[in-house]
N, C-alpha and C positions, 0 to 999 in steps of 0.2 A: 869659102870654106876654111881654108888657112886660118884666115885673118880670125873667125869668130868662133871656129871649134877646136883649131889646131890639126886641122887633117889635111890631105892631098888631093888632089882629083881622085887619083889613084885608088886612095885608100876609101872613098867615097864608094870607088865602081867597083872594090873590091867587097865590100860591106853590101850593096847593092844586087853583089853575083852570089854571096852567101847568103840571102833574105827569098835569093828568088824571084828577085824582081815584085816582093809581096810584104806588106806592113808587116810588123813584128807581131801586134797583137790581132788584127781583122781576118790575118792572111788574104786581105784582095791585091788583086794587081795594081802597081803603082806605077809610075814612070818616075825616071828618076826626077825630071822635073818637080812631080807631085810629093816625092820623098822629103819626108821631114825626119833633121837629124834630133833624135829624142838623145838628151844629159841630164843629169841629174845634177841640179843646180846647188848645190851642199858641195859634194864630190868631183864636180866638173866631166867626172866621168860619160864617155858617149856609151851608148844601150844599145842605141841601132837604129834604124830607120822606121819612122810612122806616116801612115796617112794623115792628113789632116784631122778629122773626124777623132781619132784615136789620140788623137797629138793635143789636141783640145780638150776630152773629154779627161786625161789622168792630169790637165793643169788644172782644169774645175776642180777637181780631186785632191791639190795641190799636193800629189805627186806622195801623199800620204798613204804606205799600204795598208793602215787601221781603215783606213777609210774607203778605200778600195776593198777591203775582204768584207767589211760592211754590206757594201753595195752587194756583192755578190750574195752572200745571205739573205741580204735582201731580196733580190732575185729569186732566191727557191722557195719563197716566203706562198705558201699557200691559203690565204685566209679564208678564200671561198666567200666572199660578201658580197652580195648583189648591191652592182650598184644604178643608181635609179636614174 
């Protein structure tokens, strides 16, 4: 963790006790094993802890918020089309 985000154990299990022991975005239970340390690869800056799932699905996204508030839009998009 040092060597690739620049943090501590420490500061790990402190980030970990502040999340609740739960992904940032999903809010499910993680273990810290499963915890993934979410940066923002521009700013180096750390966000906090994701689940996999989560952690994968805003690099699809390429971590883009146009692209991301898209999707959401997307989401409430009600077209009502049968589909066949």
């Amino acid at each position: 963790m040092k060597h690739r985000y620049g943090i501590s154990e420490e500061q790990f299990v402190e980030m970990y006790t502040y999340q609740n022991g739960s992904c940032a975005i999903c809010e499910k239970s993680i273990t810290p094993k499963q915890s993934l340390v979410d940066h923002c690869h521009n700013t180096k800056f750390i966000r906090g802890l994701l689940c996999r799932k989560c952690n994968f699905a805003i690099g699809l996204l390429s971590d883009n918020k146009k692209y991301i508030e898209n999707a959401i839009q997307y989401l409430g998009n009600d077209y009502k089309l049968k589909i066949l």
